[in-house]
N, C-alpha and C positions, 0 to 999 in steps of 0.2 A: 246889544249893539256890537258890530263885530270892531275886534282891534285895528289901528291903521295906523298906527307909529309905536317905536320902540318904545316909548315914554311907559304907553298905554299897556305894552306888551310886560313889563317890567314892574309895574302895579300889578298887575296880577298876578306872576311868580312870588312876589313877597306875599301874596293874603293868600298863598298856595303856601309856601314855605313856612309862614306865621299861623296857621289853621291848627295844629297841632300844639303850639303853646299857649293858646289860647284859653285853653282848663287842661286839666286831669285827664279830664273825658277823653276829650281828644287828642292827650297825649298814650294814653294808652290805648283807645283803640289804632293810631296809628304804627305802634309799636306792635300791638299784634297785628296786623295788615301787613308789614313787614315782615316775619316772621313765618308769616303764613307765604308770602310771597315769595323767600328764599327756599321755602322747605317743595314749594311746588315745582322750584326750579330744579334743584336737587334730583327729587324724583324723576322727571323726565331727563337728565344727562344721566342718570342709572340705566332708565329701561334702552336707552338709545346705545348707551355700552354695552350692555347685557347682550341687544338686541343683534349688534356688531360681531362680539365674538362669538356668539352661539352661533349664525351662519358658518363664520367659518371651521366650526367644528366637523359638520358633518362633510364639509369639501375634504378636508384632510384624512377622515374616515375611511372618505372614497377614496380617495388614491392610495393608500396607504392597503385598502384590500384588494385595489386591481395589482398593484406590485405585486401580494403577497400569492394572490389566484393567477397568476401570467405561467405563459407555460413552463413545464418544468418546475414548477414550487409549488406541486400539491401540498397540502397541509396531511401530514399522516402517513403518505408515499415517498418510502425509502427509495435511493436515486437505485439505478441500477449498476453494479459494478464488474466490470468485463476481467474475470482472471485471467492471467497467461499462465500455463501448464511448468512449471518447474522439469528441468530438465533431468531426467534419469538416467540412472547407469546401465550400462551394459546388460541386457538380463542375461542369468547364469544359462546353460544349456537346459535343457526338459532331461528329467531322468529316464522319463521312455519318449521314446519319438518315433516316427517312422523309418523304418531300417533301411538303410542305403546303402552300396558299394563302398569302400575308402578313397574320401579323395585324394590323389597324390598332392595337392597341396597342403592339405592335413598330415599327410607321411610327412613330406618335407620337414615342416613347422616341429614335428615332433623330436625328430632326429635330432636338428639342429639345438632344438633345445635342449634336449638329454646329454648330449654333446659337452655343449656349452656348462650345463649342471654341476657336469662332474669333472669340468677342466678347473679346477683351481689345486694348485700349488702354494704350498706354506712357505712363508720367506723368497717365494719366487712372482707369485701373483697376488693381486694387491685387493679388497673386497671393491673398489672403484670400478676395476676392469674387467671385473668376473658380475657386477652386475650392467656393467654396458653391455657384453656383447652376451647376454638373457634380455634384455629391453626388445630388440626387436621384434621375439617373439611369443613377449609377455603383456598378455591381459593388461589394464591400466587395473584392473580389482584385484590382481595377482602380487602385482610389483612390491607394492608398502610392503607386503607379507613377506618377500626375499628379503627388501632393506631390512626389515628387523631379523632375521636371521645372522648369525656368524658361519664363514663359508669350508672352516675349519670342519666344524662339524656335520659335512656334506657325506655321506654315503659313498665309497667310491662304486662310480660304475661300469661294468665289463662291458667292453670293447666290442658289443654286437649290436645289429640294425635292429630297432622297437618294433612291435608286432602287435598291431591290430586287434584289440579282444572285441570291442564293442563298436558297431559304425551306426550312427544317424546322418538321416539331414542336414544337422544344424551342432551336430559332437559325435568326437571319436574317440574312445578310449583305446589308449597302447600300454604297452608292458613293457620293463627296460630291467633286464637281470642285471643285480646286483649281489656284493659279495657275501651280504648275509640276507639275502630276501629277494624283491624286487620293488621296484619303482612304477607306480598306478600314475599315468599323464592323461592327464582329460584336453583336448585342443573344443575349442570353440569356433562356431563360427560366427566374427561379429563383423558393424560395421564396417570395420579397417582391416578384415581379413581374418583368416586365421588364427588363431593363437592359442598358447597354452592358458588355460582358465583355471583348471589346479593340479596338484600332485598331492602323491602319499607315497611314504614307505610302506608295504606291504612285508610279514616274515618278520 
């Protein structure tokens, strides 16, 4: 007969709630019923987490190997690296080259430098001023080579115009009589002109 007032409603929870004290029996089978009832709960908010983060695994997977496949980050493929060329020195003249006239700028260059070589004075010219005026018509590969020189021990040299033994292209060698030999002047021709590239005592 169905329930139709709280009265009637509340009779029945008590011989619901009293069911179980009633024996042993049915205290223990409600106690496993219970038991059995938490454990099923259990189980299903496991598989339901489970189920939760394992989706999100494989989303994370993916993006993480589109990042890693996007252009430009091959896996294995070293980047490509653009050198710039270091910049080099002067190169020295060719020991044989194609033979040419002398050029009077070459004469000049030579002169002046020979000149200049053998103008220094002891107690009267200073090594400051004897390698200024050689600078301008000395090689930048040349110059170190004078600074480390003392100008004391400079060869003097006789008082005549240098002379042409070798002429190329691109280098001239001259000849400058000195007092116990002579003086070998190689002139170069480089970006900036002119200039003496090396010497030698010769004799």
């Amino acid at each position: 007969m169905p329930i139709r007032t709280n009265r009637g409603r509340a009779a029945v929870y008590r011989r619901l709630w009293g069911w179980p004290l009633r024996s042993p029996r049915h205290l223990g089978a409600a106690i496993v019923g219970f038991a059995a009832a938490v454990i099923a709960i259990s189980v299903l908010l496991d598989n339901a987490v489970g189920a939760r983060g394992g989706g999100a695994g494989p989303a994370t997977t993916t993006a993480s190997t589109t990042v890693a496949s996007g252009p430009g980050n091959q896996v294995g493929v070293l980047p490509t690296v653009t050198s710039t060329p270091l910049p080099t020195k002067a190169p020295s003249p060719t020991p044989a080259g194609t033979s040419a006239p002398v050029d009077p700028n070459a004469l000049l260059v030579a002169d002046m430098w020979v000149d200049a070589f053998g103008d220094f004075e002891p107690g009267r010219t200073t090594k400051e001023k004897w390698l200024e005026e050689l600078r301008p018509y000395t090689s930048n590969e040349l110059f170190p080579r004078l600074e480390s020189i003392d100008p004391v021990n400079v060869p003097v040299v006789i008082d005549q115009p240098v002379k042409a033994v070798r002429s190329f292209t691109d280098s001239v060698e001259f000849e400058a009589p000195l007092e116990d030999g002579k003086l070998v002047v190689t002139v170069a021709k480089l970006p900036e002109g002119w200039r003496v590239h090396e010497y030698d005592k010769v004799g």
